[in-house]
N, C-alpha and C positions, 0 to 999 in steps of 0.2 A: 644031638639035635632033637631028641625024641622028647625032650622033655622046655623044648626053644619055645617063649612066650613073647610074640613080636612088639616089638612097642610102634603105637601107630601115632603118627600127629594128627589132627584133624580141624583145618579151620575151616571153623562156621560161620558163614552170614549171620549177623544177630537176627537179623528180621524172618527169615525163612529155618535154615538147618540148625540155626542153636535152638530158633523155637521148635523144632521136630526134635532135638535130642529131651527137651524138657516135656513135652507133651511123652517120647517114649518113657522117660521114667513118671509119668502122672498117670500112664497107663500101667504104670510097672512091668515093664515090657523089660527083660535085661541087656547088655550088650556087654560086651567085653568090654573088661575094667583096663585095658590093656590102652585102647584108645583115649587120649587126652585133647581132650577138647581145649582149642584155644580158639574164644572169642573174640571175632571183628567185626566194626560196621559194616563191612562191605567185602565179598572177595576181590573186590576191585583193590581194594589195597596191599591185598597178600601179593609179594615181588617175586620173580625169582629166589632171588636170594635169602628171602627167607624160609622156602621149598629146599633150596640146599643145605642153608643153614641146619636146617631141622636134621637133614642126615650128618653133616655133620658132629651134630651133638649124638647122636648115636638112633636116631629114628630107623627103625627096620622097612617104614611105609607113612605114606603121607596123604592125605586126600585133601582137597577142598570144593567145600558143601556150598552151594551157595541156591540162591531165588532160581525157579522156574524161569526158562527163555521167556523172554516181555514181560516178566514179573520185577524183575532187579527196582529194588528201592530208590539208587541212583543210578538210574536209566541204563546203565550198560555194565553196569560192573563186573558182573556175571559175565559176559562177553569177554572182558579184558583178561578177566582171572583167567579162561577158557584157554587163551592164545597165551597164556605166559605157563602153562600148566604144557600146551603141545612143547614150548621152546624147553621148559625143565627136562623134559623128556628126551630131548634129543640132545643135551646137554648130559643127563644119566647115561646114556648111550655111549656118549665121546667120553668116558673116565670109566666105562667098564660094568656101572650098576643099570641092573633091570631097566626098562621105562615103568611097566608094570608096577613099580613101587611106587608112584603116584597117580593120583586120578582123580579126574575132575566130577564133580555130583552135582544133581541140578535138584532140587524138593522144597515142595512148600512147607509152612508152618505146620500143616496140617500134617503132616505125613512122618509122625511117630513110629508107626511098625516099619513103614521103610528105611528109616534112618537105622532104628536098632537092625533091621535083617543086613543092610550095606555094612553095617560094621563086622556083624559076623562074617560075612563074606570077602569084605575086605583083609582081615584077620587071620581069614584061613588062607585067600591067596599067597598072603606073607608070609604066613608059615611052612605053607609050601616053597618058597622062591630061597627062606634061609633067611640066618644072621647078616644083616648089610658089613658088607665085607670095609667098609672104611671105619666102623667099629673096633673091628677086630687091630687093622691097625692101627688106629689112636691107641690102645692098649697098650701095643708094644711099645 
């Protein structure tokens, strides 16, 4: 495990956290190539089930970035991602994986150096916690 490079999913609000991931690299700020950014309108749309999905396919760690509280584009979406990110959680919980391996993020457009330092930091948390163990068994 000394040599484990976590794979993280991360979906971004287009309006708020994909513009902080683009604004980090217009600053040329770096972040781990590890996280894969996948673009949505809104974290309002991100479900459950695509937070599981994602470990499913073998994600070691997942976040979703969405608009500053009272900021959300479409009024509350932020909010909704918020509560479907608690229930992911207690849902990783009842099957054995960390909660920790997801987590929800609030930033504006603005906030380049925050996006890229939450990756690093997200990244290392993961690396710390381990190979998601439902990887390991799809393998076999």
């Amino acid at each position: 495990m000394g040599n484990f490079e976590p794979i993280i999913v991360a979906f971004c609000c287009h309006y708020c956290a994909y513009t902080a991931a683009d604004m980090a690299g217009s600053m040329r700020l770096s972040y781990p190539a590890n996280v894969k950014i996948v673009r949505v309108p809104c974290t309002g749309k991100v479900d459950v089930q695509h937070i599981l999905q994602a470990f499913q396919n073998g994600a070691d760690g997942v976040y979703v970035a969405g608009c500053l509280e009272g900021d959300c584009h479409f009024k509350n979406g932020n909010t909704k991602a918020a509560r479907r990110v608690i229930y992911a959680k207690k849902l990783l919980n009842e099957i054995g994986l960390e909660e920790e391996r997801v987590e929800m993020l609030l930033m504006s457009a603005g906030m380049g150096e925050r996006f890229a330092q939450t990756a690093f930091e997200i990244t290392e948390k993961i690396r710390k916690l381990g190979p998601n163990p439902i990887k390991k068994a799809k393998k076999s």
